[in-house]
C-alpha positions in Angstrom: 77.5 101.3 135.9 76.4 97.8 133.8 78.8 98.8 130.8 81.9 99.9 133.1 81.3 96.5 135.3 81.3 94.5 131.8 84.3 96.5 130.4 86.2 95.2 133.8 85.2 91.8 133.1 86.0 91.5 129.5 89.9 93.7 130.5 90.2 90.6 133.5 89.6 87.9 131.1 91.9 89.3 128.4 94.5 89.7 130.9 94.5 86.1 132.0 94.0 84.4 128.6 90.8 82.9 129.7 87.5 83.3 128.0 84.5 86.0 129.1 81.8 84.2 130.4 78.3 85.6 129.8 76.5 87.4 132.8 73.6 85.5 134.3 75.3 82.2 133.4 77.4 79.8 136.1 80.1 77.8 133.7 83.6 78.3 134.4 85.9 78.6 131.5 89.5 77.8 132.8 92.7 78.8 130.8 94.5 77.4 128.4 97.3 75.0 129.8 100.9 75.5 128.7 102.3 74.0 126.1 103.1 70.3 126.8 101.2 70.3 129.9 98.0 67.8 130.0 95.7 67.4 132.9 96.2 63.9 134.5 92.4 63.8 134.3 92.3 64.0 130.7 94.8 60.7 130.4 92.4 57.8 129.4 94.1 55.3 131.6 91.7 51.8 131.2 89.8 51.2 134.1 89.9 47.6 135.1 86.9 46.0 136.1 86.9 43.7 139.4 84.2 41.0 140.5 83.1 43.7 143.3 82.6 46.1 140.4 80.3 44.1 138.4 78.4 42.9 141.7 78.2 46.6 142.6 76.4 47.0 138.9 73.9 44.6 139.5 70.4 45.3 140.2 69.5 45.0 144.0 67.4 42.2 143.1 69.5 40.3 141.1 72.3 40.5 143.9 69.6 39.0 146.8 68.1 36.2 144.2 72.2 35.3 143.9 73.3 35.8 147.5 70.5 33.5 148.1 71.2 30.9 145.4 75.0 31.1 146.5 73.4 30.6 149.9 71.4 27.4 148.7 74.3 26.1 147.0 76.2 25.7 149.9 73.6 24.6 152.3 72.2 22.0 150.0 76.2 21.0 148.9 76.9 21.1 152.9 73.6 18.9 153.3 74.3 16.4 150.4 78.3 16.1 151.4 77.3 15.2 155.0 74.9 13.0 154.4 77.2 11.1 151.5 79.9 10.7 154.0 77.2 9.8 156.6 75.9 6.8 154.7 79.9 5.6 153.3 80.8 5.6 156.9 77.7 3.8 158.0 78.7 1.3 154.8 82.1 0.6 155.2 81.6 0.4 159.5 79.0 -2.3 158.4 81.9 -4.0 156.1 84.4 -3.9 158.8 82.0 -5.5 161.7 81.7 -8.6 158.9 85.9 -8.5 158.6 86.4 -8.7 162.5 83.5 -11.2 163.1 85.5 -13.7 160.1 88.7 -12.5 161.3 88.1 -13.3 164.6 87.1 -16.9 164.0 89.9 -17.2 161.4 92.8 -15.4 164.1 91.3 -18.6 166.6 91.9 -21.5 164.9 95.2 -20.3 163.1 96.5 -19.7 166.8 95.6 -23.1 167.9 97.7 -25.0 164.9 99.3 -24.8 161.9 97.0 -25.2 158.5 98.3 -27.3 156.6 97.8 -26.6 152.4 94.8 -27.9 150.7 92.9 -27.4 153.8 88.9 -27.2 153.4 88.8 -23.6 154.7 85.1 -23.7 155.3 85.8 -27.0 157.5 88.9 -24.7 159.2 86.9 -21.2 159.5 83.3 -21.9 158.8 81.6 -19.9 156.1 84.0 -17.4 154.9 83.8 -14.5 152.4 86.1 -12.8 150.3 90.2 -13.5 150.0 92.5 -14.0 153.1 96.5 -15.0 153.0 98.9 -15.8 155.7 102.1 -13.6 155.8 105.2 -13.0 157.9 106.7 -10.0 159.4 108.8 -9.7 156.2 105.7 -9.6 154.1 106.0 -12.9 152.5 103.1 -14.5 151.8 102.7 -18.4 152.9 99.7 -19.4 152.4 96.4 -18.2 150.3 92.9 -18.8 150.4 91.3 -17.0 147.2 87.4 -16.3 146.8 87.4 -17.4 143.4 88.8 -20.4 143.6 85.6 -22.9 144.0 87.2 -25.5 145.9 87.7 -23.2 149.0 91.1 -25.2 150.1 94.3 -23.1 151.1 96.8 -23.5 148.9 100.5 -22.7 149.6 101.4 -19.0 148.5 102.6 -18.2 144.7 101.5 -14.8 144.4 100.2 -12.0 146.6 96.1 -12.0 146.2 95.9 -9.1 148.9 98.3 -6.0 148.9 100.9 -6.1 152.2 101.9 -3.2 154.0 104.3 -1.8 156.0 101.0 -1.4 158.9 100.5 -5.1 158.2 104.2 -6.3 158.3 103.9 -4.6 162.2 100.6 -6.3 162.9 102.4 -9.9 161.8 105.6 -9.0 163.9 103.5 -7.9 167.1 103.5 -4.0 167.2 100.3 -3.5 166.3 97.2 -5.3 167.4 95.1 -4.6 163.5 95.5 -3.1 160.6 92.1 -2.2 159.0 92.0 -0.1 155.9 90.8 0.3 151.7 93.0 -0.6 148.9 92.8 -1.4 145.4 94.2 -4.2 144.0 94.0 -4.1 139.8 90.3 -2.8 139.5 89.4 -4.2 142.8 88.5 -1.8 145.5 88.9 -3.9 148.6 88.4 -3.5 152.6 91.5 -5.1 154.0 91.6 -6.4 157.7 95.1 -7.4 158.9 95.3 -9.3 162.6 98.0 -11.1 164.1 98.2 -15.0 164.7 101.5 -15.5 166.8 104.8 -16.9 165.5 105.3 -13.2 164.4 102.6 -14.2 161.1 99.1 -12.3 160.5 96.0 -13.3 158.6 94.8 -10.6 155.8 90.8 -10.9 154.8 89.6 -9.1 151.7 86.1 -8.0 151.3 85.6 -6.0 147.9 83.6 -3.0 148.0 82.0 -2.9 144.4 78.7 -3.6 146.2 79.5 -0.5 148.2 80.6 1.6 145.6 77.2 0.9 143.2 75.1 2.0 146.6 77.5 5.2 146.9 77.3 5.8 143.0 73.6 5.4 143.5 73.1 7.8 146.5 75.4 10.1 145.1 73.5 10.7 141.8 70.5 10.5 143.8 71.3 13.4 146.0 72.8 15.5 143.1 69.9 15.8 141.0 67.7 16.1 144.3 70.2 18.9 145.3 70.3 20.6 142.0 66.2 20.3 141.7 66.4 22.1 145.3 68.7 24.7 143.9 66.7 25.5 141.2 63.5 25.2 143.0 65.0 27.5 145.2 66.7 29.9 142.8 63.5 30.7 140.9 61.4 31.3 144.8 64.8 33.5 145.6 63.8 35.7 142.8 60.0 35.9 142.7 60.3 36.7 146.9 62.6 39.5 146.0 60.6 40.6 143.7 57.9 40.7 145.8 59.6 41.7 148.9 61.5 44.5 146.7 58.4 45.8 145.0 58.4 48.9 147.2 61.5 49.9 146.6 60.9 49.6 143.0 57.8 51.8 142.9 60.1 53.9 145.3 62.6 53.9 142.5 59.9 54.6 139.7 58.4 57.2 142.1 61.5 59.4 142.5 63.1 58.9 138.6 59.1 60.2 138.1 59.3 63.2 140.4 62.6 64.3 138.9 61.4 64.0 135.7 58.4 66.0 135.7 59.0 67.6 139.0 55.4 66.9 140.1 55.6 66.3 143.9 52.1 64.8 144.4 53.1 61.9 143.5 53.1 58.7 146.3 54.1 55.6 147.2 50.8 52.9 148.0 51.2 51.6 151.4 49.3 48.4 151.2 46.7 47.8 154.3 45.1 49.8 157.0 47.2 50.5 160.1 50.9 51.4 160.4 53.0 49.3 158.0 55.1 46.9 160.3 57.8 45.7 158.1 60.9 47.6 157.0 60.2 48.4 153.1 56.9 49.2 154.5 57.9 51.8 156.6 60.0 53.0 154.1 57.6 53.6 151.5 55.6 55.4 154.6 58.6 57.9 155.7 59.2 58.7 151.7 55.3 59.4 151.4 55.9 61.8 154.9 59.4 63.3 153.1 57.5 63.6 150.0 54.2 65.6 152.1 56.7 68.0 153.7 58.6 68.9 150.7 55.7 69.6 148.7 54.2 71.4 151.7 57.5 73.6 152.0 57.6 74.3 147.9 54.1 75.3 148.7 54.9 77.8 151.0 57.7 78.4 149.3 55.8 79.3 146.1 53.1 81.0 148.1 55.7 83.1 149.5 56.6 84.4 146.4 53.6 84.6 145.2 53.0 86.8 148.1 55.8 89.1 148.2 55.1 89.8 144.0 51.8 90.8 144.9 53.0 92.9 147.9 56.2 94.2 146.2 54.1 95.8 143.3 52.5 98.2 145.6 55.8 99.9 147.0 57.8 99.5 144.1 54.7 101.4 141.8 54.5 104.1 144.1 58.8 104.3 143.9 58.6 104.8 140.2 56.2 107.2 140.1 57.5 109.4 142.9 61.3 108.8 140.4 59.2 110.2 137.4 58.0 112.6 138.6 61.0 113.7 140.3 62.9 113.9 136.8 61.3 116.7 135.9 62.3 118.2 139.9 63.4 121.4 137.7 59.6 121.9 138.1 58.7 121.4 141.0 58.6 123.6 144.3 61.5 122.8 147.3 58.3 122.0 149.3 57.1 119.3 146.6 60.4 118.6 146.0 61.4 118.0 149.6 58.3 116.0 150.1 58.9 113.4 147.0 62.3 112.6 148.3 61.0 111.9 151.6 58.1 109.7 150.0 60.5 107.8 148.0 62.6 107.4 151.2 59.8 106.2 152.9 58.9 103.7 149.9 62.6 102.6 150.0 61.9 101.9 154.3 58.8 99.7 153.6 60.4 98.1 150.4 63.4 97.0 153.0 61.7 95.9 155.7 59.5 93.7 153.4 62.4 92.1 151.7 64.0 91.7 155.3 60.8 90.1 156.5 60.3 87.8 153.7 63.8 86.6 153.7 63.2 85.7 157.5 59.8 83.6 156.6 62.2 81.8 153.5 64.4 80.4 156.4 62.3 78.0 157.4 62.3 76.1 160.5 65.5 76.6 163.2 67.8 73.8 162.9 68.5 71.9 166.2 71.9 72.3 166.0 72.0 75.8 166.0 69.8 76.0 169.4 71.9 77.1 172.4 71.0 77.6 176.3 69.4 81.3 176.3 68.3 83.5 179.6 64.6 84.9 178.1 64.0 87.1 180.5 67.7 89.1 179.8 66.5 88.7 175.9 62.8 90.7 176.3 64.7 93.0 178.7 66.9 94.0 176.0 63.8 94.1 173.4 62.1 96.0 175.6 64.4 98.7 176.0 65.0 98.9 172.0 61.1 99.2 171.5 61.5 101.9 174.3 63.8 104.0 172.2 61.9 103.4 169.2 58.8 104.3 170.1 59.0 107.4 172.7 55.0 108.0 172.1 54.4 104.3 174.1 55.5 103.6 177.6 56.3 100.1 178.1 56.1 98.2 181.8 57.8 94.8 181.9 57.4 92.1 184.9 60.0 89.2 184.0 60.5 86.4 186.1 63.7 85.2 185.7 63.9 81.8 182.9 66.1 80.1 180.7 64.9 78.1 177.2 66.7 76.7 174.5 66.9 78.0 171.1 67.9 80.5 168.6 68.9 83.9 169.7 68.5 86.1 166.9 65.6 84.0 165.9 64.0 84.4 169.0 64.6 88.4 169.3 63.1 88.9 166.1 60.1 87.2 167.4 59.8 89.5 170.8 61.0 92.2 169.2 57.8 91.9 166.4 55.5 91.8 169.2 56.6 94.8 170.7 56.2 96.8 167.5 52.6 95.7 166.7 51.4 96.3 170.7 53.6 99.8 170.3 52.3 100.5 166.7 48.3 100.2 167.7 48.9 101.7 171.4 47.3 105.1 171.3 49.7 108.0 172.1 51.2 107.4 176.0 49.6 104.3 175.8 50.8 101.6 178.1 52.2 97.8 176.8 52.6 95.5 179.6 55.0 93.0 179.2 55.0 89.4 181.5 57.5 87.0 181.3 56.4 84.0 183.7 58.0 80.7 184.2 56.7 77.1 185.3 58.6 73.5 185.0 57.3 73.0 181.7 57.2 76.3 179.7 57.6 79.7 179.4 55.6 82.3 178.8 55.7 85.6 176.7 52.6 88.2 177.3 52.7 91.6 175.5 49.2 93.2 176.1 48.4 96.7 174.5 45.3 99.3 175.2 44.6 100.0 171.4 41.7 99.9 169.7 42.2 96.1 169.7 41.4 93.6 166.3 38.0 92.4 165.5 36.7 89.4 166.1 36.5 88.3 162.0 40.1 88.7 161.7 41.7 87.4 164.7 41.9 83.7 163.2 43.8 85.4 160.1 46.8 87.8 162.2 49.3 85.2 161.7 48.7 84.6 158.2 51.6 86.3 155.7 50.7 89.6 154.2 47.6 89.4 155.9 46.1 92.8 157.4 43.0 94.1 159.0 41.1 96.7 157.1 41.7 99.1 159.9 45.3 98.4 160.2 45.9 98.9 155.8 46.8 102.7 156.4 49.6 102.0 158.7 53.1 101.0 157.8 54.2 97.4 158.1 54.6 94.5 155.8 52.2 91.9 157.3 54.6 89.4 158.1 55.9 90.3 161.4 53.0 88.6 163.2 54.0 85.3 160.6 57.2 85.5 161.6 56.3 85.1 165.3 53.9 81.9 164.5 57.3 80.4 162.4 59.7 81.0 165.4 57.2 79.7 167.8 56.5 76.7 165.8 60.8 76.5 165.0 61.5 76.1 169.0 58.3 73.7 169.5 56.0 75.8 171.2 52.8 79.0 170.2 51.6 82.1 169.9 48.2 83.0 170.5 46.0 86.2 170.4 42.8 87.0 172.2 40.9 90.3 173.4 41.9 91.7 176.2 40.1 91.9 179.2 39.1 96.2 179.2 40.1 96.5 175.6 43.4 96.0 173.7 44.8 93.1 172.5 46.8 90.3 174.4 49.5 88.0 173.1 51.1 85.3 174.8 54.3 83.3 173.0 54.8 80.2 175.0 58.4 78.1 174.8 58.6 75.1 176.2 61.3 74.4 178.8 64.1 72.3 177.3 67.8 71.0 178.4 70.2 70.8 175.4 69.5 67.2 173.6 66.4 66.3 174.9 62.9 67.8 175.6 
């Protein structure tokens, strides 16, 4: 049968051009395209790289230390702007009460008569600083009082000494009660205060602002190398808290690169500190370390499962091949021997089966949630009670169910009734009675299966529900020694027990208890 299955797959992969693949391997070999046909995966088109590419390369710890530097940069630049613009505006307000306070005096005594040139201006305004000039509403300039002129007269206008604007032609003709603003004039930054003095004329005072402008240029510097310190400072504590704060998930890293590596699941993440870890990387080093307990306990019982069925497979499979040697040489044998061979090997090939069927439902593992549905129990044992019936005609079986409803797997949960039945049925002597009790409160329900056998010993009660596990006495019958296992694993899959005692007047009772749930909640 091997060579014709081969012969098949070598004819199908001539007939479609591809290549045989080896038995026992899982590559895929496709055919040849046709000519002038090429895969758009196999065009090298050049991948272009984008900013949120590289960030995504970066290490988690480099992008926190620079999210948190790119967050210091613009608190600190917020910080230093507003408090740059703070201070010039407290400056220049300063600057401008000293302008209204000289042009005040100056707009008085201009509005009470005319100045005539070569005026003393400290006689006319008192003391005075920086330039002022007279102008008109067209902008010419009449007369001019300059700051670096050491006489401090007013002198008739040459030149302007103070820039004029259109604002300040509007605050000489009357449409505007001030002008106040910053100008430069040449190299000369200036603060320029514009008020009007009647006969559509307006007084301009100058104060220059280099005195200003060294304090800014001062402060500035000042708060850029204080900001870039606090930057740095910053920066480098960005990156050692990270590092700190992120060493869990680096020995989480390390710890998972090292599992896969060596596939050695005992490995663990410290938790640091007695108690429950409170903090977020905390806990998640605690819930790998729990992930990492249950996988290793399920490849434990995984491997001990195998382990298990090896051992318990050599038995049937020994006696198969000697019953199939012994049956080539059938030309010797009697039709009575003969007869009786087949039927032992048909019998091995029943016990083989139900082994592998019972080990494939201990692999499965706990019931997944989303499978569970609403289920009426007592209909379920009914109907497992009425197959044990019909499967074993030596055992009469009495059933009291009160009706109930739990939440779970169905086949699951027959398999589980229906094993009890069979061991109560199997040890029952002949016409032997198994009672069966289904009973119901507001929190659970409960499964009894009591049988009159001979009952199981005290030693080996704590060991029934253990895999291939069977009682000296019991090692003669057929069975498999998981079917009691399998009923511990579905009772533990829906969140409830199984428990087995002696029975009161000999036997032994059982009792699988479910609690009572409502789909999505306990």
């Amino acid at each position: 049968m091997m060579r014709a299955l081969l012969r098949r797959v070598r004819r199908t992969a001539v007939s479609t051009g591809a290549e045989a693949i080896p038995l026992g391997t899982s590559s895929y070999v496709a055919p040849d395209p046709t000519p002038g046909s090429v895969p758009a995966s196999a065009v090298n088109t050049p991948t272009r790289r984008t900013p949120l590419s590289f960030w995504r390369t970066m290490p988690l710890r480099a992008r926190l230390a620079l999210a948190a530097t790119i967050a210091v940069i613009a608190g600190v630049g917020s910080g230093v702007t507003v408090g740059y613009v703070a201070v010039r505006h407290e400056l220049i307000q300063h600057v401008d009460e000293g302008l209204y306070k000289q042009g005040q005096r100056m707009q008085t005594s201009l509005i009470k008569g005319y100045v005539r040139p070569f005026s003393d201006r400290r006689t006319l305004f008192g003391e005075t600083q920086g330039n002022w000039q007279l102008i008109t509403a067209d902008g010419t300039p009449l007369a001019i009082a300059p700051r670096s002129d050491r006489t401090g007269v007013v002198v008739p206008a040459t030149q302007r000494i103070i820039p004029i604007s259109t604002q300040d032609k509007a605050v000489a003709a009357g449409s505007r009660e001030d002008h106040v603003y910053s100008t430069h004039l040449g190299q000369d930054h200036l603060r320029v205060l514009t008020l009007p003095v009647g006969n559509s004329r307006a007084v301009q005072i100058a104060l220059s602002l280099s005195g200003v402008d060294r304090q800014l240029s001062t402060l500035g510097w000042q708060l850029f190398g204080a900001g870039m310190a606090g930057i740095v400072l910053s920066a480098a504590l960005g990156w050692l808290v990270t590092r700190t704060a992120l060493r869990p998930v680096a020995e989480l890293t390390s710890t998972a690169e090292r599992i896969a590596a060596t596939h050695d699941l005992a490995h663990r993440i410290p938790v640091a500190g007695p108690g429950e870890p409170r903090d977020e990387l905390g806990r998640l080093a605690a819930s790998f370390n729990l992930m990492l307990d249950a996988v290793q306990e399920a490849t434990d019982r995984q491997r001990q499962l195998v382990a298990d069925a090896s051992h318990e497979l050599r038995t049937p499979l020994t006696s198969l091949r000697t019953n199939v040697e012994v049956l080539a040489n059938a030309e010797r044998l009697d039709p009575e021997d003969r007869e009786a061979l087949v039927s032992g090997i048909m019998n091995g090939l029943d016990d083989l089966t139900a082994l592998v069927t019972d080990t494939v439902e201990l692999a499965r593992g706990e019931e997944q949630a989303d499978h569970f549905e609403a289920i009426r129990f007592d209909l379920l044992v009914q109907r497992c009670v009425d197959r044990a019936a019909a499967h074993w005609p030596r055992a009469r079986f009495q059933s009291d169910l009160a009706p109930s409803e739990v939440v779970g797997v169905s086949d699951r949960l027959a398999k589980a009734v229906r094993n009890l039945l069979d061991n109560a049925a199997k040890f029952s002597p002949d016409n032997g009675l198994v009672e069966v009790r289904v009973a119901a409160t507001s929190q659970r329900v409960v499964l009894t299966v009591r049988d009159h056998g001979p009952g199981i010993p005290h030693d080996d009660l704590p060991h029934v529900f253990d895999r291939f596990y069977r009682a000296a006495s019991a090692r003669d019958l057929p069975g498999s020694g998981l079917g009691l296992a399998i009923v511990a694993q579905v009772a533990a899959g829906h969140g409830g027990g199984v428990t087995v005692h002696a029975a009161h007047g000999g036997g032994t009772e059982f009792q699988l208890a479910l609690p009572v749930m409502v789909l999505g909640r306990t």
